[in-house]
N, C-alpha and C positions, 0 to 999 in steps of 0.2 A: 504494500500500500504506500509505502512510505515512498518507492522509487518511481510506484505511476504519479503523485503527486510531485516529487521533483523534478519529472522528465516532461509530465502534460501542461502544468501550471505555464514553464516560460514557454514552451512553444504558443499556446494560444495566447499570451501576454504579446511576443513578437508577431503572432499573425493580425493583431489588431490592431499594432503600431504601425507595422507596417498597411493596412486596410486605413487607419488615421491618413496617411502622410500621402498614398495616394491620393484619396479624395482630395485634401488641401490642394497636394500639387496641381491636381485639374483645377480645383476653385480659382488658384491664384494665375494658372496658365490663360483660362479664361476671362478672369480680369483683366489681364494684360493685353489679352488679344482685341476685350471691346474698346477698350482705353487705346488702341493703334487702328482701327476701322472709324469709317468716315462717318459722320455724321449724316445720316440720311432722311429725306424727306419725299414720302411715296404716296399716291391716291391708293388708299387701300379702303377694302371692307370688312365687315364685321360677321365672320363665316361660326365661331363656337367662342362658347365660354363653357370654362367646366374650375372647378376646386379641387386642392389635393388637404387631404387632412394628414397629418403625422402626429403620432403619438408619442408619446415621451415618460421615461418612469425613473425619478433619477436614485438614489439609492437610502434613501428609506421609504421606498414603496409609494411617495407619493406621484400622482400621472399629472399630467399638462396635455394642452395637445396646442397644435401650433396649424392655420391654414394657408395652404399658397393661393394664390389667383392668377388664372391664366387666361389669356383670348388670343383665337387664331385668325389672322386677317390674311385676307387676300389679294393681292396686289393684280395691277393691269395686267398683269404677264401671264396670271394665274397659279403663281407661284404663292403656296403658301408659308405661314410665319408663323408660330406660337410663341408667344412672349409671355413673359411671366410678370403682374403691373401690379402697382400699389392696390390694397382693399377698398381704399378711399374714392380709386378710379373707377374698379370693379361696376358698380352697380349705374354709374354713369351710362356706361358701353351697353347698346344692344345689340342683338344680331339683326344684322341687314344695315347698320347706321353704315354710312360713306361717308369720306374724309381725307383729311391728310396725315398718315403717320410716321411720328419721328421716331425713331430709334440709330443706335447705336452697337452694331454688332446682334448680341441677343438682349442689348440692353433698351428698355422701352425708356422712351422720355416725351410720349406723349400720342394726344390724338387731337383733333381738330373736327368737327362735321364741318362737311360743307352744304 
């Protein structure tokens, strides 16, 4: 007992540091990458909205849960986009509103009706 706990304990300790450091890596790779993409401004449409909910339990048992918000717009080309936008914006957007949207890489920084 004693040698499956010295031998299992650090390995799953390092598979989770290392599971850590990746995800960061992409986070911060992605920051970097919207922060070097241009500032764009496109007639788009307003094709879904959906929510993702995550839960959370941190360790004395108490849960949180945390929601993201996302809309997928359509652009002239028919190229679609899913952005992930503040909650505040959320309920503004509907499906089918037309407009102008600004974003940045995958980063939204807005929407306009026209």
């Amino acid at each position: 007992m004693d040698f499956m706990f010295s031998f299992i304990f650090p390995v799953f300790f390092m598979v989770f540091i290392i599971a850590f450091c990746v995800i960061l890596g992409k986070n911060i790779a992605q920051w970097f990458k919207n922060n070097n993409s241009p500032r764009l401004s496109v007639n788009a449409t307003v094709v879904a909205k959906r929510t993702s909910i995550s839960h959370h339990h941190n360790h004395h048992g108490a849960a949180s849960h945390s929601t993201s918000y996302y809309v997928t717009f359509q652009v002239e080309s028919g190229d679609r986009m899913e952005l992930n936008i503040p909650y505040n914006e959320f309920g503004y957007l509907v499906e089918g509103d037309y407009g102008v949207l600004r974003f940045q890489g995958t980063r939204y920084l807005g929407f306009d009706r026209v």
